[in-house]
C-alpha positions in Angstrom: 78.4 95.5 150.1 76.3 96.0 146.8 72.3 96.1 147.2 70.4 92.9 147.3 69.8 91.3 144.1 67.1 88.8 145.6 64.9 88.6 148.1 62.8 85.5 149.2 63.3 82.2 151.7 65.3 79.0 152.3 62.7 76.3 152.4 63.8 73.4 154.9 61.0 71.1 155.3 57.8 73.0 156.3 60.2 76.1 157.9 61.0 79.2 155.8 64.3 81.7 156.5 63.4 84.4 155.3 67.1 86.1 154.1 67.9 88.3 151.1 70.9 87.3 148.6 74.2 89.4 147.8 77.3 88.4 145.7 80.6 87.4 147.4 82.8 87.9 144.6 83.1 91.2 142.7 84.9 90.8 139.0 88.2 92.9 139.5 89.7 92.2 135.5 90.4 95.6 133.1 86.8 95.8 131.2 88.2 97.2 127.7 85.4 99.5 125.8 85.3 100.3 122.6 85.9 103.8 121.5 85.5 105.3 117.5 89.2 106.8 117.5 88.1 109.6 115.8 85.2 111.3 118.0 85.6 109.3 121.4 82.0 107.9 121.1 81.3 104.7 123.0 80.8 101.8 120.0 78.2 99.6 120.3 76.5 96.7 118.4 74.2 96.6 115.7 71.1 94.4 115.0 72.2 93.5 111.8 70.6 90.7 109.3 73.9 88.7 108.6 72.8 87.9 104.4 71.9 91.4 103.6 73.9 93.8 106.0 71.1 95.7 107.3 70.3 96.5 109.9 66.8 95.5 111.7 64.2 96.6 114.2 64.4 94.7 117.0 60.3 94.2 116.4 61.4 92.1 113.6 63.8 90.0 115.6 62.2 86.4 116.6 64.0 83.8 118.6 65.2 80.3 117.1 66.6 77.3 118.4 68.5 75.2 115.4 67.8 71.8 115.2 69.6 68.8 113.3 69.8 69.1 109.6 69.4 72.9 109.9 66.2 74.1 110.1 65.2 76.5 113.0 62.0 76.1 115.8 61.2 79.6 116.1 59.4 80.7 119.4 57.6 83.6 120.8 58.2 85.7 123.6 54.9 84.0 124.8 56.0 80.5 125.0 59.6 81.0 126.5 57.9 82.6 129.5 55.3 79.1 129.3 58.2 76.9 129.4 60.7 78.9 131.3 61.1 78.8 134.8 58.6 81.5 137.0 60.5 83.6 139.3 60.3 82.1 142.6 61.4 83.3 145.8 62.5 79.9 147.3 65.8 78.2 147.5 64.5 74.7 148.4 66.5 72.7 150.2 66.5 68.8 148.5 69.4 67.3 150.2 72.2 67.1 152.1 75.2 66.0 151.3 78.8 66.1 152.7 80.7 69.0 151.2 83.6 66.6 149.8 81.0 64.6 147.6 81.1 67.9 145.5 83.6 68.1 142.7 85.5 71.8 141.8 84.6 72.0 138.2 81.0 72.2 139.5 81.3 75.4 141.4 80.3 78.4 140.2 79.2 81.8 141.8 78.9 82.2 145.4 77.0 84.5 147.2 76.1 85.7 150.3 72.5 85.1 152.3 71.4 87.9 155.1 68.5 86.6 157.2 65.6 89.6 157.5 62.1 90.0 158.6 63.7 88.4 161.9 64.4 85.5 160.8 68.0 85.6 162.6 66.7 82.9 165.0 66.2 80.2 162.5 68.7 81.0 160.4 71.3 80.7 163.5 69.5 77.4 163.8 69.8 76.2 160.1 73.4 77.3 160.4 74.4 75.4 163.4 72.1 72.1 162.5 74.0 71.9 159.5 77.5 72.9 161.0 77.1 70.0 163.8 76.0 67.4 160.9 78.9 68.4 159.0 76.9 68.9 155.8 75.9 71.1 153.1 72.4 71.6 151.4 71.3 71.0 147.8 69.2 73.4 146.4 67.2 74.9 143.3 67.2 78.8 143.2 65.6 80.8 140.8 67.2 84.2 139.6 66.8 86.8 137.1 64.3 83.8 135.5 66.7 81.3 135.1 67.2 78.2 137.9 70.2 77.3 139.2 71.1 74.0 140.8 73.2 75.7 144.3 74.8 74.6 147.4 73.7 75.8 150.8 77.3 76.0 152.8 77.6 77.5 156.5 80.6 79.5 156.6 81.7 81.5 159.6 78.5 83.3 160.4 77.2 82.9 157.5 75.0 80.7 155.1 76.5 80.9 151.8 74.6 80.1 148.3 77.4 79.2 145.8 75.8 78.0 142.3 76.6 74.8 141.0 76.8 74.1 136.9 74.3 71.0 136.0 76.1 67.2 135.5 75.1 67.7 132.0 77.1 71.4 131.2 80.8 69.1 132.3 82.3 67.4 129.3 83.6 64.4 129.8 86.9 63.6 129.7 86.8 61.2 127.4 87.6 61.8 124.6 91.2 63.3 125.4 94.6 61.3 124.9 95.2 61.2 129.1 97.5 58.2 130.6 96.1 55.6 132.3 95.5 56.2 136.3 98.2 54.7 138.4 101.7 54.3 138.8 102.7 51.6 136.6 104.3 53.4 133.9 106.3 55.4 136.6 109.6 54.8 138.3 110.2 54.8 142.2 112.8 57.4 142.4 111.1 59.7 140.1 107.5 59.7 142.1 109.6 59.6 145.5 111.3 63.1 144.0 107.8 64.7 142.5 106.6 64.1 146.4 109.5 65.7 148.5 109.1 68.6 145.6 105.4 68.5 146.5 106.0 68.5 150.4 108.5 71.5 150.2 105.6 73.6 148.3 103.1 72.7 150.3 101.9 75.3 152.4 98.6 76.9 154.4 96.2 78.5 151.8 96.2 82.0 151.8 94.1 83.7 149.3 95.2 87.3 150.2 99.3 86.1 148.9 97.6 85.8 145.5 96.7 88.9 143.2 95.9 89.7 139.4 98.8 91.5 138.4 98.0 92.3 135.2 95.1 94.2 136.4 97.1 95.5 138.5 100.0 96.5 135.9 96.8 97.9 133.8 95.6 100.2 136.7 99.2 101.6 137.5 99.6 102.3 133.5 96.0 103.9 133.5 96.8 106.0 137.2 100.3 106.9 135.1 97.9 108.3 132.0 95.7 110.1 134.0 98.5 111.6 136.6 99.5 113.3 133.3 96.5 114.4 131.7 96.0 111.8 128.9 92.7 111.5 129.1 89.8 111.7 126.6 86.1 112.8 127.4 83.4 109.9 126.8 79.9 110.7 126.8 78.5 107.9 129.9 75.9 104.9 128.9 73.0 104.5 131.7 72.6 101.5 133.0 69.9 100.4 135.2 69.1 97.2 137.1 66.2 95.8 138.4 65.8 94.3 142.1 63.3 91.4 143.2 61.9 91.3 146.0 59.1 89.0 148.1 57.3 88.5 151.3 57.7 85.8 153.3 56.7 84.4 156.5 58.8 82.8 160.0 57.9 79.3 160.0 60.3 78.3 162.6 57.4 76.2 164.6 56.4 74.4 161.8 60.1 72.3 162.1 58.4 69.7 164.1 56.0 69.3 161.3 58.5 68.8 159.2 60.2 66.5 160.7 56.7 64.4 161.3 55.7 64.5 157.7 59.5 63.1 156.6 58.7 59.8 158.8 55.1 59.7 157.3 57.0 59.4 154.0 59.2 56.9 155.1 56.5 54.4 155.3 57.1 53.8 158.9 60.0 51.8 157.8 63.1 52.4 160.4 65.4 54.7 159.8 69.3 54.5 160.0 70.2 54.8 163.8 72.1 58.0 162.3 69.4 59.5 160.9 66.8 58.9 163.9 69.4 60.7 166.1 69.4 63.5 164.1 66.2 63.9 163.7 65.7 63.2 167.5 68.1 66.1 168.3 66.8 68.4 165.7 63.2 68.0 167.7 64.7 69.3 170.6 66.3 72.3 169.3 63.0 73.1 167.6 60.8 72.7 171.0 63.2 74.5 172.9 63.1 77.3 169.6 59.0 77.5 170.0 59.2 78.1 174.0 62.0 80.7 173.9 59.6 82.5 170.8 
């Protein structure tokens, strides 16, 4: 497992769970460098000013954003941090939601959250709340200063964080010659035949029957290379990474609060029975919580 690249709490309501974020996926494609043929030096790219073919101090480099007709609105360094988003250490729960409601094309990265500063008691209870209701959470997240829209999913023994991409960054499909939905240009015989083809294929899903094999046909031809000696010496790049980290507190008694200032909000207008019931049974888990603490 790689080190943690975040470090903070979930908020849920008044509680915090304290837990420390890792990625679940790991990149396993050929990463191609470039090499100068004649010397075996790594190649690299150039700040260069596009008109005259110089190159430029990066003191000298500002950052635009074009606009129409144009024209650039150049900022400083100074007033992307203002309007940028501050490094948090909070993924705050919004919402819930069932996990069907969320579309594929808006998943994006998932990782991995690890309760710590003993926070495994509420983050059990988190889990299993969320299990029994059958939902998933909606959250913001800030990391590496940019925010991320994410979804909160128990998995196994787990609470995973997998990003989601905003409404706004999926283009519509619109504007794309598609047929009309339904089956009235369609003849019987030929759907009844597309679904017995579709039942003969169908199948439990099985990630580990699936692999990259060109990456695979890549590694063997690289193994073959090196086996015989075909190698070339390449001076290493450094690369370095930076960690955040934060302190937080075990809130787990403050879920009765929570749950108090949620009704407040409502007005003291009634509930769905569903909801009430929840919230009923979530008071009991978090009494019985505060007497076993």
């Amino acid at each position: 497992m790689p080190h943690a690249i975040w470090k903070g709490a979930i908020s849920f309501g008044l509680v915090h769970v304290p837990v420390a974020l890792y990625p679940a996926s790991s990149e396993i494609g050929i990463d191609f460098d470039w090499l100068d043929k004649r010397s075996m030096d790594p190649v690299g790219y150039k700040r260069v000013n596009k008109k005259t073919g110089k190159e430029i101090d990066k003191d000298n480099i500002v950052k635009g954003v074009q606009v129409e007709g144009g024209d650039y609105v150049v900022l400083s360094d100074e007033e992307v941090r203002a309007a940028y988003p501050k490094t948090t250490q909070t993924i705050e729960i919004e919402a819930f939601v069932q996990a069907a409601e969320i579309p594929f094309t808006q998943l994006e990265k998932p990782y991995y959250l690890e309760p710590i500063a003993k926070g495994e008691k509420v983050y059990a209870l988190l889990r299993e709340a969320m299990r029994e209701a059958g939902v998933i959470g909606i959250a913001r997240v800030v990391i590496h200063t940019k925010e991320y829209l994410a979804a909160l999913i128990p998995t196994g023994p787990a609470l995973m964080l997998n990003t989601l991409r905003w409404a706004e960054e999926i283009r519509p499909s619109t504007d794309l010659k598609l047929p009309p939905e339904g089956r009235k240009s369609l003849k019987d015989n030929e759907l009844k035949m597309a679904r017995q083809l579709i039942g003969e294929m169908t199948q439990p899903w099985k990630p580990e029957a699936y692999a990259d094999k060109f990456t695979h046909a890549i590694q063997a031809l690289v193994a073959k290379r090196v086996e015989a000696g075909a190698t070339e010496k390449v001076e290493p790049m450094e690369e370095t990474t930076d960690e955040a980290a934060g302190n937080v507190v075990d809130l787990t008694a403050l879920l009765q609060q929570s749950l108090g200032r949620r009704q407040r909000a409502d007005g003291g207008a009634g509930p769905r029975k569903a909801a009430a019931t929840t919230r009923k049974s979530t008071g009991k888990h978090s009494a019985a919580a505060r007497k076993r603490a």
